[in-house]
C-alpha positions, 0 to 999 in steps of 0.5 A: 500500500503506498503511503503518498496519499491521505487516504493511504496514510489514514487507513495505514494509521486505522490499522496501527491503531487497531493492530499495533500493539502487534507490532515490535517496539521498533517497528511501533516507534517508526510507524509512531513517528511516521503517520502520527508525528509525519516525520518523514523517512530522513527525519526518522534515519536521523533520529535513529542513526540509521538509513532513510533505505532502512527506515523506508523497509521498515514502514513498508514491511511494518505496513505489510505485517499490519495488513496481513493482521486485517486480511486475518482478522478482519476486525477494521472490516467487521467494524465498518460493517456494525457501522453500517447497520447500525446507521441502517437501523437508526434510519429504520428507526427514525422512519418508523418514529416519522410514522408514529408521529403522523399516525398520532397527530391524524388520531 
């Protein structure tokens, strides 16, 4: 998943938030550093006395294990999907009120 665009980084950051505890403690500070604090990969090289290569296999690695955590899991999607019928629901409801509203001001 390339990381160059909003929606990217967001759902990136979506699934660190969801599965970072999963994560080593190296691999949490860059992505922590990253996506949060928007370092970028030469800031970060610096900060660690390390390459901007190396901080760059990082992310995309790190990227890729919290990926195959979702793929697995899939507990990012069983969220949007509570989400979803939960809004269904409230729709339901507030048009089932709309309903008893007009029954009771005709009665």
């Amino acid at each position: 998943m390339p990381l160059d665009t909003l929606q990217a980084r967001g759902g990136t950051l979506a699934l660190y938030e969801r599965y970072g505890a999963l994560l080593t403690e190296h691999q949490r500070e860059v992505i922590d550093l990253y996506l949060r604090s928007d370092w970028s990969l030469s800031e970060i090289a610096a900060h660690q006395g390390t390459s901007r290569a190396a901080v760059h296999d990082i992310v995309r690695r790190s990227t890729r294990v919290l990926q195959k955590y979702e793929k697995r899991l899939g507990l990012l999607a069983e969220t949007a999907r509570r989400r979803r019928a939960i809004g269904a629901l409230e729709r339901e409801l507030n048009g089932l009120r709309r309903r008893i509203a007009s029954l009771e001001g005709g009665a």
